[in-house]
N, CA, C and O atoms as CSV, one atom per row, in Angstrom:
chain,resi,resn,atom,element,x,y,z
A,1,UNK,N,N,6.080,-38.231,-22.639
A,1,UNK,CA,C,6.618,-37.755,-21.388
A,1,UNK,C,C,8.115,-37.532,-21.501
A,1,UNK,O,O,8.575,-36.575,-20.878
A,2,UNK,N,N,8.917,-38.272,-22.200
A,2,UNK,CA,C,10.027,-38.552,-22.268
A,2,UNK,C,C,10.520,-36.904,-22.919
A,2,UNK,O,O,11.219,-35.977,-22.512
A,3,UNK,N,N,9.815,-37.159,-23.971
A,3,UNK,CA,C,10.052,-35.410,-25.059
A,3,UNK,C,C,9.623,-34.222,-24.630
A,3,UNK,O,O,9.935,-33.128,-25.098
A,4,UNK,N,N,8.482,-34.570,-23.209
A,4,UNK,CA,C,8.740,-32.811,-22.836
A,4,UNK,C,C,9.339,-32.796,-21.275
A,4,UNK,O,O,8.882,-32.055,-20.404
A,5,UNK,N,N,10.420,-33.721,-21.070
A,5,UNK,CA,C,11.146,-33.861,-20.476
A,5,UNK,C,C,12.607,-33.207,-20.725
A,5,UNK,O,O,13.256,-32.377,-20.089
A,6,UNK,N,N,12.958,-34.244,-22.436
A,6,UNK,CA,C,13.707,-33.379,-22.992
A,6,UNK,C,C,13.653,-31.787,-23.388
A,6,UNK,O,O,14.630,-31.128,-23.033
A,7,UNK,N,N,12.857,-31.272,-23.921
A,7,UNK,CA,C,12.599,-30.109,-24.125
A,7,UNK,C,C,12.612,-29.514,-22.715
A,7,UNK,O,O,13.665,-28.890,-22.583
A,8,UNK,N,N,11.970,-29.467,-21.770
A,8,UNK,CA,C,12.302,-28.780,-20.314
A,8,UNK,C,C,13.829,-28.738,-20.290
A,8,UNK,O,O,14.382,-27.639,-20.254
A,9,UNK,N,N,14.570,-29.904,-20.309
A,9,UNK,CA,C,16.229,-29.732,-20.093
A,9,UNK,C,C,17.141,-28.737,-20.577
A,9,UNK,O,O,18.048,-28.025,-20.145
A,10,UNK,N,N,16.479,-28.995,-21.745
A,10,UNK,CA,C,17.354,-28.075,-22.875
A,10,UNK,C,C,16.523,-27.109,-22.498
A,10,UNK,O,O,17.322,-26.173,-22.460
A,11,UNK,N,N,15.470,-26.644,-22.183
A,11,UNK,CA,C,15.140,-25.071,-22.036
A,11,UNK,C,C,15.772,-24.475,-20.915
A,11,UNK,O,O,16.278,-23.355,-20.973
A,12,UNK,N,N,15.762,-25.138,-19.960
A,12,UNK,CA,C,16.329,-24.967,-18.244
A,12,UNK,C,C,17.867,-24.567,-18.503
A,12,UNK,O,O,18.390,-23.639,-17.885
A,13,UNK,N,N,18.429,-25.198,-19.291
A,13,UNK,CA,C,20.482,-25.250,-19.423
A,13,UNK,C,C,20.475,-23.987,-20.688
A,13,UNK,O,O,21.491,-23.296,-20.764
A,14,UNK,N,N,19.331,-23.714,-21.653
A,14,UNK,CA,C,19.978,-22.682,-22.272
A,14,UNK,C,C,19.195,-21.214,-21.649
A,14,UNK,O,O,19.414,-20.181,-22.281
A,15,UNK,N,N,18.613,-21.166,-20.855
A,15,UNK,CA,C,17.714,-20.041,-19.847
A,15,UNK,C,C,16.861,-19.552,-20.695
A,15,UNK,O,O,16.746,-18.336,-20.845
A,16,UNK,N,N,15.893,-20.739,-21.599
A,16,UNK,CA,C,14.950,-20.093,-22.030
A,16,UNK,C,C,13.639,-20.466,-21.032
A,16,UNK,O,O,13.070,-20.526,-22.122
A,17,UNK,N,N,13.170,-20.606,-20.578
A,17,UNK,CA,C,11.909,-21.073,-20.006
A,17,UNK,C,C,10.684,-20.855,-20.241
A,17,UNK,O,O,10.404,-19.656,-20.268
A,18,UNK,N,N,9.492,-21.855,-20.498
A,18,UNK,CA,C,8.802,-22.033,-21.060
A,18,UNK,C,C,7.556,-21.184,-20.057
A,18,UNK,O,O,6.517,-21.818,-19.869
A,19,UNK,N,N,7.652,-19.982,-19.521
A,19,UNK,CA,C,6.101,-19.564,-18.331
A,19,UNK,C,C,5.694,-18.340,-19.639
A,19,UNK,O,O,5.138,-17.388,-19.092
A,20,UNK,N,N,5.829,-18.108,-21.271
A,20,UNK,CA,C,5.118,-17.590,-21.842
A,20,UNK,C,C,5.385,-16.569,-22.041
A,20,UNK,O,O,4.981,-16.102,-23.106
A,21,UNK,N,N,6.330,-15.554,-20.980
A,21,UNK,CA,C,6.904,-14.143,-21.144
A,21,UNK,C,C,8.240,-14.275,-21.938
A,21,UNK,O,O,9.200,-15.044,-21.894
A,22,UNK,N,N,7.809,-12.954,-22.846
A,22,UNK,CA,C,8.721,-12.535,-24.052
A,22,UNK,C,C,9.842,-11.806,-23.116
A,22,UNK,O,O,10.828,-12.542,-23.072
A,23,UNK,N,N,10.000,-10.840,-22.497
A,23,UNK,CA,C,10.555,-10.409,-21.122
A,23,UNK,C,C,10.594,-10.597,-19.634
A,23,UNK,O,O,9.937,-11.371,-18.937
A,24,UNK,N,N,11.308,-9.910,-19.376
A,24,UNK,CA,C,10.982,-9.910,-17.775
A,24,UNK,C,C,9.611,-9.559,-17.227
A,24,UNK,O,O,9.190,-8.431,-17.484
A,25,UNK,N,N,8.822,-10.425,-16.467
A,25,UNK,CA,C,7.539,-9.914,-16.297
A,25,UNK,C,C,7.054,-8.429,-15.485
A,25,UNK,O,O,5.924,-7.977,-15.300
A,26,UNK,N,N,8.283,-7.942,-15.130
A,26,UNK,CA,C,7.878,-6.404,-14.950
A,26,UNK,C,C,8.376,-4.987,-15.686
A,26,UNK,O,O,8.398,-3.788,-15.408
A,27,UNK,N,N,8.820,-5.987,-16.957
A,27,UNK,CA,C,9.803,-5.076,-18.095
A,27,UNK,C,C,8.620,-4.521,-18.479
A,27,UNK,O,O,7.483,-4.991,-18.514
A,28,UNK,N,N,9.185,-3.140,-18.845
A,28,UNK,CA,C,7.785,-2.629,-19.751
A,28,UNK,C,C,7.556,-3.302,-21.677
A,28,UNK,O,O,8.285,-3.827,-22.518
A,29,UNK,N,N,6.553,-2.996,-21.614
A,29,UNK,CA,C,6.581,-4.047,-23.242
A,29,UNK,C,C,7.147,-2.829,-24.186
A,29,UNK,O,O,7.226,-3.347,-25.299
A,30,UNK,N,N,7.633,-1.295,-24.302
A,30,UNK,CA,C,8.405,-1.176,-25.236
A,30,UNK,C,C,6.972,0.140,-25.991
A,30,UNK,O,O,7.108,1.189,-26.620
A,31,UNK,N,N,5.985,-0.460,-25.613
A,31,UNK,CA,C,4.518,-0.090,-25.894
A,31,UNK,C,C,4.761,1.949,-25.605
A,31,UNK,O,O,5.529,2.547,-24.851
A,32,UNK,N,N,3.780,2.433,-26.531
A,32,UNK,CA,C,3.742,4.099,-25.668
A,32,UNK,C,C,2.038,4.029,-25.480
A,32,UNK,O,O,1.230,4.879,-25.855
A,33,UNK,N,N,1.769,2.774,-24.795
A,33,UNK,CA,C,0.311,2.926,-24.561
A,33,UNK,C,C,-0.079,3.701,-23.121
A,33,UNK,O,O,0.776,4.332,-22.500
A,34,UNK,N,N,-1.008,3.620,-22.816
A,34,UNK,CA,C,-1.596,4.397,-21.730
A,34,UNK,C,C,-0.676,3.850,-20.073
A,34,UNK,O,O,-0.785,4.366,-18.961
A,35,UNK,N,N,-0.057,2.993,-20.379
A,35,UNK,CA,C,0.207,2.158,-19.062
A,35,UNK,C,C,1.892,1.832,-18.871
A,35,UNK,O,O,2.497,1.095,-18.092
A,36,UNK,N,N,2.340,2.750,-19.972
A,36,UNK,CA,C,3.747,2.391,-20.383
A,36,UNK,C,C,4.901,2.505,-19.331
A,36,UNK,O,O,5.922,1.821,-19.259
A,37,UNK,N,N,4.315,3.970,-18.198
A,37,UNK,CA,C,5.434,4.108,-17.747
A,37,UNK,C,C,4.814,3.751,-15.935
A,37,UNK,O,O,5.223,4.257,-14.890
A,38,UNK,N,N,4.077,3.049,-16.074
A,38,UNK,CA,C,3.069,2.681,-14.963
A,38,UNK,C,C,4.628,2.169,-13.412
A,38,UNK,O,O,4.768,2.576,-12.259
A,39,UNK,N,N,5.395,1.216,-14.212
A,39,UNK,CA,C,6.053,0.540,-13.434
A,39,UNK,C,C,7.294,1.444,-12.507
A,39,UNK,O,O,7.571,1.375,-11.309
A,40,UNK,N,N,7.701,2.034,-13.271
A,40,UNK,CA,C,8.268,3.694,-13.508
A,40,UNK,C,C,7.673,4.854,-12.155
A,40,UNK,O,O,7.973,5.623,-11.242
A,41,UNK,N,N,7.035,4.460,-12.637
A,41,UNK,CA,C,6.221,5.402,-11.357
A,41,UNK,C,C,5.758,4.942,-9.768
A,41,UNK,O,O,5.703,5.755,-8.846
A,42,UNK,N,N,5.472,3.649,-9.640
A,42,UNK,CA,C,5.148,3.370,-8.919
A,42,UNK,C,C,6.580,3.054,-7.899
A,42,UNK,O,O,6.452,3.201,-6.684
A,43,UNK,N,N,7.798,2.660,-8.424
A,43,UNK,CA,C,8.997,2.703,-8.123
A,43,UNK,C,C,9.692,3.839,-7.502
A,43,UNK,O,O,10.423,3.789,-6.513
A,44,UNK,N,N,9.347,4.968,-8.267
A,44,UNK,CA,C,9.520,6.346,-7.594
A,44,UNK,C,C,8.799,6.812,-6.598
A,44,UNK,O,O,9.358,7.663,-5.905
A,45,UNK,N,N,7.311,6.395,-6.210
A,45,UNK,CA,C,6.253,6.563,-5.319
A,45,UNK,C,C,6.790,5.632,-4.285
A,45,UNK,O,O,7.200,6.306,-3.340
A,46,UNK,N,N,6.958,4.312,-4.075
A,46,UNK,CA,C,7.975,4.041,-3.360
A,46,UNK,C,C,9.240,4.392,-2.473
A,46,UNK,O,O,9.437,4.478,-1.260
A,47,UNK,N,N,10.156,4.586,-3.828
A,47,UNK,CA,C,11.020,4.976,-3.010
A,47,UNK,C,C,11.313,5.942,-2.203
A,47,UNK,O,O,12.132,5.865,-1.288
A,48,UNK,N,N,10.511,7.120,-2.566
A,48,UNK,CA,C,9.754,8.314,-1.794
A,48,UNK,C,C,9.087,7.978,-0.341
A,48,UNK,O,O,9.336,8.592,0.696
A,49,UNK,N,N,8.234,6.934,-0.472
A,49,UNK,CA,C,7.505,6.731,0.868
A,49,UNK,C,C,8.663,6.198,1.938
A,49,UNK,O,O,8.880,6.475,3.118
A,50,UNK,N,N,9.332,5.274,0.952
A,50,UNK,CA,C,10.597,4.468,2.006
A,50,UNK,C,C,11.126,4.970,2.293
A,50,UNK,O,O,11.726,4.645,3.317
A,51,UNK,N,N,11.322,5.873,1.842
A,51,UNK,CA,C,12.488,7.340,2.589
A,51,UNK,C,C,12.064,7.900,3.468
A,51,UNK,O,O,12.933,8.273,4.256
A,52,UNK,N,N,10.987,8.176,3.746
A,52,UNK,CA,C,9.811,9.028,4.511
A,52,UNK,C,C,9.698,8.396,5.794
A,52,UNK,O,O,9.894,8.946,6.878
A,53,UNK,N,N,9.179,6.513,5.483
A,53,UNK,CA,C,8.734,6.190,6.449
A,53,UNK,C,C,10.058,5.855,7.437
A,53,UNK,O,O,10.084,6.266,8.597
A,54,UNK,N,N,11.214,5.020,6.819
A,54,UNK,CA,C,12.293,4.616,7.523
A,54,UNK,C,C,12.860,5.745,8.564
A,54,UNK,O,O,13.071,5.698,9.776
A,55,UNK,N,N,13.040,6.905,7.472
A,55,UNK,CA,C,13.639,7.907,8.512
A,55,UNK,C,C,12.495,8.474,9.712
A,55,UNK,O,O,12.623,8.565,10.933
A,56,UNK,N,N,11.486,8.763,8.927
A,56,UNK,CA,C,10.519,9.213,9.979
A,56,UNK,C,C,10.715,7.936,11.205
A,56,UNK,O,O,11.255,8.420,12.200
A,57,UNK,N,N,10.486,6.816,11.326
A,57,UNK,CA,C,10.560,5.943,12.576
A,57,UNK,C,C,11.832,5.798,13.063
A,57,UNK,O,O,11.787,5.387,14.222
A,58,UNK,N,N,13.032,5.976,12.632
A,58,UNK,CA,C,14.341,6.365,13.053
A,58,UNK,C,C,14.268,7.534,13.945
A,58,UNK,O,O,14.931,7.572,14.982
A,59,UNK,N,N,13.363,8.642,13.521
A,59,UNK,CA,C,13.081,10.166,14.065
A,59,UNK,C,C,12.453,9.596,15.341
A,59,UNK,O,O,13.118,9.479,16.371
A,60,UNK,N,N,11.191,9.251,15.262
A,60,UNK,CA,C,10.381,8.688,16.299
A,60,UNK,C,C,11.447,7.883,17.273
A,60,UNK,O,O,12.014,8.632,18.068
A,61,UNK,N,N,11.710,6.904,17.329
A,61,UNK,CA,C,12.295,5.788,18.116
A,61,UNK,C,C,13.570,7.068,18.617
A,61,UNK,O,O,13.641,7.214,19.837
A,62,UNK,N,N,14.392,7.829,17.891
A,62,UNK,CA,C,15.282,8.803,18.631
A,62,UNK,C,C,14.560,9.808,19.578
A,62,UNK,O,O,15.090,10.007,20.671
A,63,UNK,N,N,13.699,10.296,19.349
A,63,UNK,CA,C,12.633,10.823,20.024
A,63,UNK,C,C,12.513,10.501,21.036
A,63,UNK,O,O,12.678,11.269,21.984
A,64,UNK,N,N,12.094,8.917,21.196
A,64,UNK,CA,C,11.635,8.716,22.293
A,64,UNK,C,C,13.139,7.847,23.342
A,64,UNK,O,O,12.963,7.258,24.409
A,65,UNK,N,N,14.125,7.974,22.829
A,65,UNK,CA,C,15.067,7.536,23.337
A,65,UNK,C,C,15.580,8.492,24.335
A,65,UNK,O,O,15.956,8.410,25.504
A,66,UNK,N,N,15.401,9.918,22.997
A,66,UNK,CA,C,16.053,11.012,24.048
A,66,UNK,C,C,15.169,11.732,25.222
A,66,UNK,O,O,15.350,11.968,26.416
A,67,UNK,N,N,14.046,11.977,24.209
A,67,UNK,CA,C,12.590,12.587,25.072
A,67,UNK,C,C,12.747,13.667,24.980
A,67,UNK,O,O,12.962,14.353,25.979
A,68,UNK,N,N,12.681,14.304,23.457
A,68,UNK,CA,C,12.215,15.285,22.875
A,68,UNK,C,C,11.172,15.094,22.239
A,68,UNK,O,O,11.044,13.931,21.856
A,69,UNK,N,N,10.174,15.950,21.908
A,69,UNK,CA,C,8.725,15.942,21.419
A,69,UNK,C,C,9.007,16.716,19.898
A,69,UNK,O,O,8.984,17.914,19.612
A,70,UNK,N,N,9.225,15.754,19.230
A,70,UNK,CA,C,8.855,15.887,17.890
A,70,UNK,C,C,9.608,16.218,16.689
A,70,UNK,O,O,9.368,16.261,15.483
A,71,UNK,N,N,11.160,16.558,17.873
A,71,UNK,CA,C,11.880,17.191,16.802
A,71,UNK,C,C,12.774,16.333,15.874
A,71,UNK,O,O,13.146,16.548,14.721
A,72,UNK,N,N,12.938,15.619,16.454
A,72,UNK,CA,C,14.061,14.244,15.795
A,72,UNK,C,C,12.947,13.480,14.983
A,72,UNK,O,O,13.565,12.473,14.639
A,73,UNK,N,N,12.020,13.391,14.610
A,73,UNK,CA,C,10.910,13.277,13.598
A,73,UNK,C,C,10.989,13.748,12.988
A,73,UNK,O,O,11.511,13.389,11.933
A,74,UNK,N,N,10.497,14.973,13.223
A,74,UNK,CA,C,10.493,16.301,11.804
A,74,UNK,C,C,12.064,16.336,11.164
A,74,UNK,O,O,12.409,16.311,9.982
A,75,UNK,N,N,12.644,16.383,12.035
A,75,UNK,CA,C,14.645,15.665,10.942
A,75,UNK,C,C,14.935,14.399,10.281
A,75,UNK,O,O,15.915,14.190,9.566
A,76,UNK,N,N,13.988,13.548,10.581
A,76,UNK,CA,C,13.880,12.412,10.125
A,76,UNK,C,C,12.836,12.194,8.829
A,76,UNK,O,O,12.904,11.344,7.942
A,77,UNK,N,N,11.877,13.225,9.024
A,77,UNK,CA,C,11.426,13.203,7.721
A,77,UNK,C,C,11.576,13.946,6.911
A,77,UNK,O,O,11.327,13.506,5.788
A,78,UNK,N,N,11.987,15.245,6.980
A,78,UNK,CA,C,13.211,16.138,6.221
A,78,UNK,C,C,13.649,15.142,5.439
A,78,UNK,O,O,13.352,14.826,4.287
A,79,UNK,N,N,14.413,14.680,6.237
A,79,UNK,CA,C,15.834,13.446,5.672
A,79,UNK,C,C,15.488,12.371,5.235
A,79,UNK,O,O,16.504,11.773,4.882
A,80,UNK,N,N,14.728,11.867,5.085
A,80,UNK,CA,C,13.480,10.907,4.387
A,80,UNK,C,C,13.319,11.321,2.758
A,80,UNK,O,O,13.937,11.016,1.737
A,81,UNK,N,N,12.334,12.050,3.017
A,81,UNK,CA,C,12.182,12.942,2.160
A,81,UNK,C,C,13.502,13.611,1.057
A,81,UNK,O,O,13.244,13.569,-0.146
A,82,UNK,N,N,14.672,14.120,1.424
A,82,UNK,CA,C,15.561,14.558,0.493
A,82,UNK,C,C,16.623,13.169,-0.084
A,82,UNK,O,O,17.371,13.151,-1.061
A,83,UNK,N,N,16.321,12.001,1.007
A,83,UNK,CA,C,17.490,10.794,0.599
A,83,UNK,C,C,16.826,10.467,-0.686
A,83,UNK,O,O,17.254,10.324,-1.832
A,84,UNK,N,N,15.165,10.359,0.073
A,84,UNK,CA,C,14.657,9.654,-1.308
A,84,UNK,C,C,14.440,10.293,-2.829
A,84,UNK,O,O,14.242,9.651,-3.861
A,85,UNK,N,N,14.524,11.598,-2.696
A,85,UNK,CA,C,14.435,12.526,-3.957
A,85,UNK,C,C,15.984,12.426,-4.450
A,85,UNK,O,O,16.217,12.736,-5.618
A,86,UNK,N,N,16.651,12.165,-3.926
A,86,UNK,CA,C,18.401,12.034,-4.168
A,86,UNK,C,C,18.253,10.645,-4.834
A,86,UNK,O,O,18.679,10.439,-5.971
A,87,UNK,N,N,17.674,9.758,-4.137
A,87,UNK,CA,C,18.000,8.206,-4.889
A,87,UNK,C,C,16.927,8.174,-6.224
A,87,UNK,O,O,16.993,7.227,-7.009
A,88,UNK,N,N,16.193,8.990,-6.373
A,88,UNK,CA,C,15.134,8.907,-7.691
A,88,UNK,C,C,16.039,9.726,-8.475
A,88,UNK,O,O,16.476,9.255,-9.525
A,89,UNK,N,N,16.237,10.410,-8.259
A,89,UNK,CA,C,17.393,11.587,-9.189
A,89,UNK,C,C,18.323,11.055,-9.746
A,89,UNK,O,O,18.541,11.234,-10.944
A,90,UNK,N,N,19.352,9.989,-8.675
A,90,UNK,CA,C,20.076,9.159,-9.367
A,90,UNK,C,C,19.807,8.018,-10.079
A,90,UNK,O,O,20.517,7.516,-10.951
A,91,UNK,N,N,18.942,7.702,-9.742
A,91,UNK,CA,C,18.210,6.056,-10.925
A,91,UNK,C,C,17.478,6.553,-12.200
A,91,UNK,O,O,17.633,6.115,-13.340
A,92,UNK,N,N,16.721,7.465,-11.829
A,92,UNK,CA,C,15.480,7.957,-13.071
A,92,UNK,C,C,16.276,9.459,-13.904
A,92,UNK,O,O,16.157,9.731,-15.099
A,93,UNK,N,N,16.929,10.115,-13.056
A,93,UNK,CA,C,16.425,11.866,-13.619
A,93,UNK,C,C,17.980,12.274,-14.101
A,93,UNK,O,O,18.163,13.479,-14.276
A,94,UNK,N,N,19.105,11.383,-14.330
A,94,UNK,CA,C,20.132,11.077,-15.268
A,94,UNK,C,C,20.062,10.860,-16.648
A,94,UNK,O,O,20.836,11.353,-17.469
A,95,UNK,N,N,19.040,10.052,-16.915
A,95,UNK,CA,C,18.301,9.841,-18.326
A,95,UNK,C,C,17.970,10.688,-18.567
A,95,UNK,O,O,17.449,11.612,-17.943
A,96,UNK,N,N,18.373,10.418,-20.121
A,96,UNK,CA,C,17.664,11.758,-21.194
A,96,UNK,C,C,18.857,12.826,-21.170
A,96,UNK,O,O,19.069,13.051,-22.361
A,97,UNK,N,N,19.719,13.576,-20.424
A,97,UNK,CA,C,20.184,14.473,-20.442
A,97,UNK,C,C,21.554,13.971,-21.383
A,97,UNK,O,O,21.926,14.831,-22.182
A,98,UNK,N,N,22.091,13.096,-21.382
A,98,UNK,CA,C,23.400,12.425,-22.608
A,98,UNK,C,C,22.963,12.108,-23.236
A,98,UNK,O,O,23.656,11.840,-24.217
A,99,UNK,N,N,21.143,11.747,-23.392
A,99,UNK,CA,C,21.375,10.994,-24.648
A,99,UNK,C,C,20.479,9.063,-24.122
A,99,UNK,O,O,19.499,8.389,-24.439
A,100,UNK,N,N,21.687,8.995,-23.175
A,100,UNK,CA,C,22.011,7.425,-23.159
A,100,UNK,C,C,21.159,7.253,-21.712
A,100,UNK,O,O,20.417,8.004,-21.080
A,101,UNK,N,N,21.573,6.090,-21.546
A,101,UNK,CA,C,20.803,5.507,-19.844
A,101,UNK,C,C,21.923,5.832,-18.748
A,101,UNK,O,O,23.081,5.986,-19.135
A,102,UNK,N,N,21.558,5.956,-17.172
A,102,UNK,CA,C,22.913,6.495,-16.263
A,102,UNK,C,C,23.639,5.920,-16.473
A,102,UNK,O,O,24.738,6.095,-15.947
């Protein structure tokens, strides 16, 4: 008990920790297998929807503040829609073109 006491200490103070992952558990493994860029994508599908949905209910709730039918929606998801293609552009679609990472 005493020795995997010690060993926990020293793993904890030098930030190795013992839960089995070689990386970060949502790092990709490096792999060009079928599933490589899985994490990648689903991040961009995201941030797409979050753009969509935030502004779209920003649209809505102005909508109904002012009491116009539909239009401060449809600007809200416009604007949804182009923030979030702007913030994928800047995280993902920088790469590759130098060379290097943004």
């Amino acid at each position: 008990m005493a020795a995997d006491l010690r060993k926990w200490e020293s793993s904890t103070l030098t930030g190795q920790a013992s839960h089995g992952y070689t990386s970060a558990p949502m790092a990709g493994s490096g792999r060009d297998g079928a599933w490589a860029g899985m994490g990648t994508g689903w991040a961009v599908t995201s941030t797409l929807v979050a753009g969509i949905a935030v502004w779209g209910g920003i649209g809505y709730l102005a909508d109904r503040l002012v009491g116009t039918d539909g239009v401060l929606i449809a600007f809200g998801i416009v604007l949804g829609a182009a923030g979030g293609i702007y913030i994928v552009y800047l995280r993902y679609g920088k790469r590759g073109r130098d060379g290097g990472s943004a």
